[in-house]
Residue, then its C-alpha position, 0 to 999 in steps of 0.5 A: x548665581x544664586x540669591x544670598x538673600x535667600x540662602x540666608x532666609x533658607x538656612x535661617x528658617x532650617x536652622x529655626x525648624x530644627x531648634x523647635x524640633x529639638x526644643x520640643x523632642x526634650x520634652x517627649x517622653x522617653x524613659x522606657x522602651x518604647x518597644x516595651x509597649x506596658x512600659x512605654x503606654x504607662x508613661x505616656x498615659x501620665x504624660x500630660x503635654x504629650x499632645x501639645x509636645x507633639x504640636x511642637x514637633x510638626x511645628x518643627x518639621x513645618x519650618x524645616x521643609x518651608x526652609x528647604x521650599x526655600x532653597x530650592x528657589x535660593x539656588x536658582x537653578x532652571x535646567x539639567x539634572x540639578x533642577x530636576x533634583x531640586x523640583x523632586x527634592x522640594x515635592x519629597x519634602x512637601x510629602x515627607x511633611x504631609x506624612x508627618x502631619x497624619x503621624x502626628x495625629x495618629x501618635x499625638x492624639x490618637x495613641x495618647x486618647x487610646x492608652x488614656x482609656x486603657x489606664x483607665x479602663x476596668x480591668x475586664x476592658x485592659x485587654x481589649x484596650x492594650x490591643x487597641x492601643x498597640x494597633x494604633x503603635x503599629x500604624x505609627x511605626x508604619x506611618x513613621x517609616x515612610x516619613x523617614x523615606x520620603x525625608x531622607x530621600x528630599x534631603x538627598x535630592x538637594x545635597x544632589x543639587x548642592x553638589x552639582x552646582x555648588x550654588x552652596x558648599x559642598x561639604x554642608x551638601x555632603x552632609x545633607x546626604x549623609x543624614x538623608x541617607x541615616x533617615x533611609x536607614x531610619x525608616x527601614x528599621x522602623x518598618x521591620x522592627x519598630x522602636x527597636x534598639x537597631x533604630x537608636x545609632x541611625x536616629x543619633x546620627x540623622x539628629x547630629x549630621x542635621x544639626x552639623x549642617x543647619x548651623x554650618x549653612x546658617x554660620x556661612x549663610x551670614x558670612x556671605x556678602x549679599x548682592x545689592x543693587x544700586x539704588x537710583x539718587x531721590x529726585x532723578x529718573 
């Protein structure tokens, strides 16, 4: 059986990872193309919390993926095919979270000190800058699409493991994979085609399927009775 305790610590910590992810997404910039690199490093030159607001972000995903560690040992499943899902599925989540950590040191540091010299570079130097710049983009995209993968993949590997056993519903599993699987689209597009107008419908779907299914698990989570074990009287052996 699994530990209800857990699930409700799990489903409440994926829950509290994907608020900070959303909190902190509000306040990204995000008024121009960001394929529209002239446009989009203009405005994130002027972007004044573009650091911290990225520091938010893996703060985010830190506690969605603590969250999903926290599932795999919540439903408690030591044999077969769905504990080897679960095993990978913890790894690809602990991966995805490494890759998130370096991308947002190449996009929440790297790429802002690099178009903060490009404004403020002398226009003999812009060219030179905006290409440097635009090389640092290109390693985000890179960066940003075996994130998606790896996430995708970990998110698909538990809803595996749900489905399998039914240690949770199976519909919030159902969902899991769904949005595991918008994440793969995700990455795909974001390798081929950067932040492209194609990446707009699977990263509304991953971001609404997420949320669907964190509140779902955190709803139902609460509402399930939690395993108590009877406690011996004061003063007797």
């Amino acid at each position: 059986m699994p530990d209800h305790k857990m699930l409700r610590v799990s489903a409440t910590v994926l829950f509290l990872g994907v608020l900070i992810s959303a909190v902190a997404g509000m306040f990204h910039p995000g008024r121009e193309n960001a394929n529209d690199h002239l446009a989009a490093f203009s405005e994130y030159a002027s972007s004044h919390h573009w650091t911290a607001i990225h520091l938010g972000q893996f703060a985010g995903m830190a506690v969605i993926v603590a969250g999903l560690v926290v599932l795999f040992f919540a439903l408690d499943v030591h044999s077969g095919a769905p504990a080897w899902a679960g095993r990978f599925g913890a790894v690809s989540a602990v991966v995805a979270l490494a890759l998130y950590g370096v991308l947002q040191g190449v996009d929440g540091v790297a790429l802002k000190q690099a178009v903060d010299a490009w404004a403020k570079a002398p226009e003999a130097e812009k060219a030179a800058r905006f290409a440097s710049a635009e090389t640092i983009r290109w390693l985000e995209w890179a960066i940003r699409s075996y994130q998606s993968f790896m996430l995708g993949l970990a998110l698909i590997l538990f809803a595996t493991m749900i489905g399998w056993t039914a240690r949770a519903p199976r519909p919030i599993g159902y969902l899991m994979g769904l949005s595991g699987l918008a994440y793969f689209v995700q990455g795909w597009v974001l390798g081929s085609e950067g932040f492209s107008p194609a990446n707009q419908a699977p990263t509304v779907l991953a971001v609404i399927l997420v949320l669907a299914w964190s509140i779902w698990f955190v709803v139902i989570s609460w509402k399930e009775p939690v395993e108590t074990r009877p406690t011996r009287a004061s003063g007797r052996p």
